[in-house]
Structures are given as C-alpha cells and as structure tokens.
C-alpha positions as CSV (number, residue, x, y, z in Angstrom):
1,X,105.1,57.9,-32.3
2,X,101.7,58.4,-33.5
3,X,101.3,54.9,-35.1
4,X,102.5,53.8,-31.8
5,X,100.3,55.2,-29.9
6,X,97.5,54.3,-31.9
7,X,98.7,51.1,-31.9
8,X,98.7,51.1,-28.2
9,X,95.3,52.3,-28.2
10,X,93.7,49.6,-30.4
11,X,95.4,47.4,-28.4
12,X,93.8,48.9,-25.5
13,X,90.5,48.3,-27.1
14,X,91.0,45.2,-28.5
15,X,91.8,43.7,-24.7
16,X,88.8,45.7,-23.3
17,X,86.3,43.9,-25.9
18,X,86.3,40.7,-23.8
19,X,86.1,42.7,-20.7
20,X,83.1,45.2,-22.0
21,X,81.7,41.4,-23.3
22,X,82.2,40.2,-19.6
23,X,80.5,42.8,-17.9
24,X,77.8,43.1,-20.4
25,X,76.8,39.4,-20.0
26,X,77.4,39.5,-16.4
27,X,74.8,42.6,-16.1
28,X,72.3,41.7,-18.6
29,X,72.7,37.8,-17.2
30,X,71.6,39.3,-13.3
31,X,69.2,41.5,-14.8
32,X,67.6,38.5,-16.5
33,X,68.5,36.5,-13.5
34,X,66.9,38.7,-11.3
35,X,63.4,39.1,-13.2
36,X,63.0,35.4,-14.1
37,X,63.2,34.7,-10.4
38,X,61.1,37.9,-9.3
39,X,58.5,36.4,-12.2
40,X,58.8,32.7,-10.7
41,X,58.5,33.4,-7.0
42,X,55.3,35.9,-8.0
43,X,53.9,32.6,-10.3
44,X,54.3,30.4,-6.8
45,X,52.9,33.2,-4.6
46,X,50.1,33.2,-6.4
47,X,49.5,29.2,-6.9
48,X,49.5,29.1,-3.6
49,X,47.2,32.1,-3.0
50,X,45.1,30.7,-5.2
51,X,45.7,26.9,-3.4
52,X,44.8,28.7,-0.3
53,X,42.0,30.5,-1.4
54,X,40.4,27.3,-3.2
55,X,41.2,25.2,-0.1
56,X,39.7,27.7,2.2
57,X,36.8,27.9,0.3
58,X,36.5,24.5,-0.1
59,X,36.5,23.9,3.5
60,X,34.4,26.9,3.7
61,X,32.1,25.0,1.3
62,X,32.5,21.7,3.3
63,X,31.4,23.5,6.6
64,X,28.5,24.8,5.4
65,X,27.4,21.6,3.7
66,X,28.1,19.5,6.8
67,X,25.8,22.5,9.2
68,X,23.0,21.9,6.5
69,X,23.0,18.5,6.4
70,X,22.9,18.3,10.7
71,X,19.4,21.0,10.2
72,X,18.1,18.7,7.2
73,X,18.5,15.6,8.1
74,X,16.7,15.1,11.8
75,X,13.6,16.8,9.0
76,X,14.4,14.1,7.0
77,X,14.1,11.3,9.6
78,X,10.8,13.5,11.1
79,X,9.2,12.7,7.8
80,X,10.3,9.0,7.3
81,X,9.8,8.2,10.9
82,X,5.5,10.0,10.2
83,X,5.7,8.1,7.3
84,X,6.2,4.9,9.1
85,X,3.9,5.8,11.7
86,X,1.1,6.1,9.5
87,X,1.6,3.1,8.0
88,X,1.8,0.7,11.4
89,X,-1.9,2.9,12.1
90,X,-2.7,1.6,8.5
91,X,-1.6,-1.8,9.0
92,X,-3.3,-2.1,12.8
93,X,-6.8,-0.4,11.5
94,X,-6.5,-2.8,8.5
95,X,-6.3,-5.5,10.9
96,X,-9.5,-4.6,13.0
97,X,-11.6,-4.6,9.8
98,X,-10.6,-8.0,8.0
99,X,-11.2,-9.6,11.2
100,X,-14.4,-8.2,11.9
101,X,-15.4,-9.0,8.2
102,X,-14.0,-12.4,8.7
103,X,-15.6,-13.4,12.3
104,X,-19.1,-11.2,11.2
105,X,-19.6,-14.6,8.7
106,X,-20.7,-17.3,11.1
107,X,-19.4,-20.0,8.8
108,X,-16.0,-18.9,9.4
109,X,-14.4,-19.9,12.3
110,X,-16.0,-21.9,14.6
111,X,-16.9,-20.4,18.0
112,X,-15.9,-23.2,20.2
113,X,-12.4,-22.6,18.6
114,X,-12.4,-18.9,18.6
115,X,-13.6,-19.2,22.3
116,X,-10.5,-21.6,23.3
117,X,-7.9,-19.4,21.4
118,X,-5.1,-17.2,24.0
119,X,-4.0,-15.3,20.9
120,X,-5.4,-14.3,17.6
121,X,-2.6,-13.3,14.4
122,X,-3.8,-11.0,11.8
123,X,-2.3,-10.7,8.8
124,X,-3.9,-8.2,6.3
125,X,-3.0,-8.1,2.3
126,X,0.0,-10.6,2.8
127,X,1.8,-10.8,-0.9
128,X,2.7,-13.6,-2.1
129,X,3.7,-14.1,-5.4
130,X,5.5,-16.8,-7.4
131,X,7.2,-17.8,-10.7
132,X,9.0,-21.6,-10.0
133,X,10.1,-20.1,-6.5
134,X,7.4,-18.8,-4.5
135,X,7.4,-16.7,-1.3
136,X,5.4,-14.6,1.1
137,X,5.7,-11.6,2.8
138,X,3.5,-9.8,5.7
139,X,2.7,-7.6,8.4
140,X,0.1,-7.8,10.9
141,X,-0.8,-7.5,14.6
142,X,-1.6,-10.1,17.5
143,X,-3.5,-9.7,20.6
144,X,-3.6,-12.1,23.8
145,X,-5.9,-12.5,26.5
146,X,-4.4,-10.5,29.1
147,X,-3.2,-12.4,32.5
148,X,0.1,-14.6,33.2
149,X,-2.8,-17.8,32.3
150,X,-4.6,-16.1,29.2
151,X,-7.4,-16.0,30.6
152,X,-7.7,-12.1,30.7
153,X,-9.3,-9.7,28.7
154,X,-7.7,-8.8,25.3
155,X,-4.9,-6.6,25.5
156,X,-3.2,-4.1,23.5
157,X,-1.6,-6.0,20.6
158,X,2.0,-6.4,19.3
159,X,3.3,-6.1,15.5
160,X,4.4,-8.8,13.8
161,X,5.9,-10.2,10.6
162,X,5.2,-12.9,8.6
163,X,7.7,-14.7,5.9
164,X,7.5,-17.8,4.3
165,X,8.5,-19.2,0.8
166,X,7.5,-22.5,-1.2
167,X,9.0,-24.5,-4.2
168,X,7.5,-25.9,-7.0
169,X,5.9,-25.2,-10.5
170,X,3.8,-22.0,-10.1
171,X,3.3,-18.5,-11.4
172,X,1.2,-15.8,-10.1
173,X,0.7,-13.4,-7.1
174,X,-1.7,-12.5,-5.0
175,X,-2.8,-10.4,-1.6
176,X,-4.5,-12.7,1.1
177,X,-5.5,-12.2,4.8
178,X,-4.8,-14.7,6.9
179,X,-6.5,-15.2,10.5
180,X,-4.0,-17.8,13.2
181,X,-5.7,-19.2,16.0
182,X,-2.6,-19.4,18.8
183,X,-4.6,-22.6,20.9
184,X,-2.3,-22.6,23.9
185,X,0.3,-21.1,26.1
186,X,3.7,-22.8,24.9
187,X,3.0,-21.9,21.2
188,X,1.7,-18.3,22.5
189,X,4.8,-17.8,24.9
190,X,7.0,-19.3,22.0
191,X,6.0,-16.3,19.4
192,X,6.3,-13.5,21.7
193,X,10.1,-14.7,22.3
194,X,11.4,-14.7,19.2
195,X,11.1,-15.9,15.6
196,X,9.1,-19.3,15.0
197,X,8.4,-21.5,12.2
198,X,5.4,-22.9,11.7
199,X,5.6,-26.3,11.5
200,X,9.1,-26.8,13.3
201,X,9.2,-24.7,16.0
202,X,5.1,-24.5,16.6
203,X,2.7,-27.2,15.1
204,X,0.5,-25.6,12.2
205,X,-2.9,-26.9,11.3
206,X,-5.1,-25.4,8.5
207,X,-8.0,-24.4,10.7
208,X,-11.9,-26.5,10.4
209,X,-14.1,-23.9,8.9
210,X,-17.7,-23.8,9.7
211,X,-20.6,-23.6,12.5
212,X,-20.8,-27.2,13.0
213,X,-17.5,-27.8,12.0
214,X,-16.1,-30.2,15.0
215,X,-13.0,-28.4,17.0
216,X,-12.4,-32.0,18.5
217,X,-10.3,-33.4,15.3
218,X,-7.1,-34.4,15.9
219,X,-5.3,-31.7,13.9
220,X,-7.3,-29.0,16.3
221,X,-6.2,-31.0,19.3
222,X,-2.6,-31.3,18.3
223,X,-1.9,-28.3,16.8
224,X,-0.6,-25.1,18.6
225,X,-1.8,-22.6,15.7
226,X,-4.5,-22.7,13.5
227,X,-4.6,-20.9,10.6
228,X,-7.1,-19.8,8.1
229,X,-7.0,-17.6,5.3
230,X,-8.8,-15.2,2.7
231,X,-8.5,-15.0,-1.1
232,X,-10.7,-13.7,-3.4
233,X,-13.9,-13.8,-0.9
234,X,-13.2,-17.4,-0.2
235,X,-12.5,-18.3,3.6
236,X,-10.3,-21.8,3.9
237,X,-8.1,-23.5,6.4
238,X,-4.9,-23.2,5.5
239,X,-1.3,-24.9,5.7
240,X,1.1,-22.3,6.7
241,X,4.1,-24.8,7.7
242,X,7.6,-23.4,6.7
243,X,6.8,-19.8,7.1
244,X,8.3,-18.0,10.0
245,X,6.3,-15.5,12.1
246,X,7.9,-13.0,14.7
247,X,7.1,-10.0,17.3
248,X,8.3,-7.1,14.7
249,X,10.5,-5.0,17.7
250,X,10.8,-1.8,15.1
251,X,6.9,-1.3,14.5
252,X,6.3,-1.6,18.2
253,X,8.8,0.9,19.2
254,X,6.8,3.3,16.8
255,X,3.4,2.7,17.7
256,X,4.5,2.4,21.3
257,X,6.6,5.8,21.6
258,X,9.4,3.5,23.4
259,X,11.5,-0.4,23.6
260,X,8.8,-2.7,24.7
261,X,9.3,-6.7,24.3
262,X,6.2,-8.5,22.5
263,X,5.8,-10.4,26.1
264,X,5.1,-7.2,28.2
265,X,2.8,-5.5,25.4
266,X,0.4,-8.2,25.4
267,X,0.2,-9.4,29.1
268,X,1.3,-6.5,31.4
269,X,-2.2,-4.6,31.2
270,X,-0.1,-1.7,31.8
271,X,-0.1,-0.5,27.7
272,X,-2.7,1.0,26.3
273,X,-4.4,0.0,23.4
274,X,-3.3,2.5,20.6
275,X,-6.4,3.8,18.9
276,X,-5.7,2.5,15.6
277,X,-6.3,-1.0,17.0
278,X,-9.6,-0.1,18.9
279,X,-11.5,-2.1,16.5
280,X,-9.1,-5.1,16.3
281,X,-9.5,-5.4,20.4
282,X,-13.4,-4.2,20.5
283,X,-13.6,-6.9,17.7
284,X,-12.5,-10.0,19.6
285,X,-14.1,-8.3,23.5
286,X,-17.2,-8.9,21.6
287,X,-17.0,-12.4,19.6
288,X,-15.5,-13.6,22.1
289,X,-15.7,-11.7,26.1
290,X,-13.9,-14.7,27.8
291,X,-11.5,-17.8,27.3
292,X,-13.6,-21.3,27.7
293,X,-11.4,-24.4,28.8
C-alpha cells in the first residue's frame, strides 16, 4: 500500500513537471511579453515626442527666420537702393565737371560744332582695359536741347551706358572720358529708343579738335555722332565704331523717383533737372545758349 501510494504520488509529480514547466513559461513568457512591448511602445512614444518636438521646433525655427528675413530685407534693399543712388549723383556731378574742364579749353571742340549739336554724351572714367581681347565699359549722362525740333533749351538729362570691345594685339587699361557730339535728329531720336551701335546703327566720326578746326569736312557732315575723348590730359577725336550706347532705364528710374523713357526725360520740359546735374546743364546753357543751323 504505501509503496503504492508513493508510487502514485511520484507519478503525480512526475506528470505535473511538464505542467508546472507550461505554466511557468507561459507566465514568465507574458510577463516578458508584456514589458518588452510596454518598453517598445514607450521607445516609439518618445521618438516621436521627440520627432514632434524637433519638427515643431524646427518649424518654430523656420517661422521665425522667415519674419526676420521680411523686417531685414526691405533694410537691405534701403541700403543698396542709397547706395545706388549715390552713385548715379556721383556719376551725373562727374559728368558736369569733365565737361566743363573739357569745353573751358578753347582748343577742344570747336564752337561751330558744339553750337550745331542737339545732344551732348558724357562719359566720365570709362575703363577699358585689354590683354589680346580688349573692351570697354561706361556710364554717363546725355542732355538734348529741349523742343520736338532741338532747338530748345537744354533739358534734364537721361543715363546712359556705354559698351564696346576691340580685337587685336594689346595689353593695358585705362580710364578715359569721352565727350559725343549727337549732330542731328535721326541719330538723336535713334539713341533715346533703344540700343545703338556706333558705326552700324548711327555713323561715328572721331570729332576735328581745335578753334580753327573746319566743321565743314566730310566726316563732320556725314556723321551723326562725333566723338572725342580724354586720356592722360590729352584731348583727340576719336573712333568709337563697334561700341554700343543706350538710355540706361534702371539709373533713370533712381535718379527720377519713377519709369520714365529716355524720350520724355529729355524733351518733355516737364522733369526737372536733378541737382546733381546742375553743372552738366548750367555747363552747356552757357557754352552754348542756342542751337545754330
């Protein structure tokens, strides 16, 4: 009996051992189960919380960039667009002094010439500079008599751009003035339209220099621009054909406060002269007060 029994009972104990190894790894495997996934889901919540939090304050970042950057910039253009203005009443009070120096020498330009010109082109401190391949570069300012025929007073004078390029064996660079002489009404009408090259689009003579030079030569008669220039302290007619000159639109929207075309500027009598170019208008009123046929 009692070996039966305890027969029985390690039997008993030996069938539970599978059972007790069931339920062990079935607990301890949920239990495990259980905090792995607690520990993952918390590991996402958090990536994300922390995706979320770095997007947000990038976007917070990005906002407050972008509201800068609309106060900063309009400063920024304030300063370039002051910048540019000073230089146009640079460039126009630049112009009024070389041609003052340049028509105070009586053996410069001949009167007769001056006297029969509707426009006058200045060009201050061109560059130009060279090594096999040359080229040119420009700004300046040209007044007209006023009145649909020229014959006018001078008016309140446009910006304009000079560019122009040569080939050949040279080296070197230099800054010259140059003075054009615009003889007539097509070649005059022809630069406040658009872009013109010299010598294609508008004959180009290098300009007689002197008091008793003759303005009745054939290249004076011909040609619808004269032009002259100044290098050095020497004063020469010069050949300017291939370059391109042209109204320059953006300068005369700045020194001019609004869109203007060249044509209106020049001819209206309705713009005032801007009093950086006082001296560049005063200048020509007084060498020479009125156009002679």
């Amino acid at each position: 009996m009692g070996w039966t029994l305890h027969a029985s009972i390690l039997a008993l104990n030996l069938a539970a051992i599978p059972l007790r190894a069931f339920v062990f790894n079935y607990f301890w495997g949920s239990c495990l189960s259980t905090v792995f996934g607690i520990w993952a889901a918390f590991l996402i919540r958090e990536t994300r919380n922390e995706m979320l939090f770095e997007g947000d304050h990038m976007r917070k970042l990005l906002a407050g960039l972008t509201c800068i950057s609309f106060v900063v910039a309009p400063l920024f253009a304030d300063v370039a667009s002051a910048a540019d203005q000073t230089k146009d009443d640079d460039r126009l009070r630049n112009c009024g002094t070389v041609l003052k120096e340049i028509l105070d020498v009586p053996d410069d330009i001949p009167q007769g010439l001056l006297d029969k010109a509707d426009c006058v082109v200045v060009f201050p401190s061109v560059l130009k500079a060279a090594f096999i391949i040359g080229g040119s570069y420009g700004r300046g300012s040209m007044s007209c008599r006023t009145g649909e025929d020229f014959r006018g007073p001078w008016g309140a004078p446009t910006m304009m751009a000079l560019e122009g390029g040569s080939f050949g064996f040279q080296i070197g660079g230099e800054a010259t003035d140059f003075v054009l002489l615009v003889m007539n009404e097509r070649g005059a009408r022809g630069i406040l339209a658009s872009k013109v090259k010299l010598g294609g689009d508008a004959s180009v003579a290098a300009g007689p220099v002197g008091r008793d030079s003759s303005a009745e030569t054939d290249a004076t008669l011909r040609a619808e621009i004269l032009s002259y220039s100044r290098a050095r302290g020497l004063f020469a007619g010069v050949s300017l054909e291939g370059s391109t000159i042209r109204p320059d639109n953006g300068d005369n929207q700045r020194v001019y406060g609004r869109k203007i075309p060249a044509s209106n500027i020049v001819l209206s009598r309705r713009v005032a002269v801007p009093p950086a170019a006082k001296q560049l208008v005063s200048t020509l009123d007084d060498k020479t007060p009125k156009h002679k046929q």
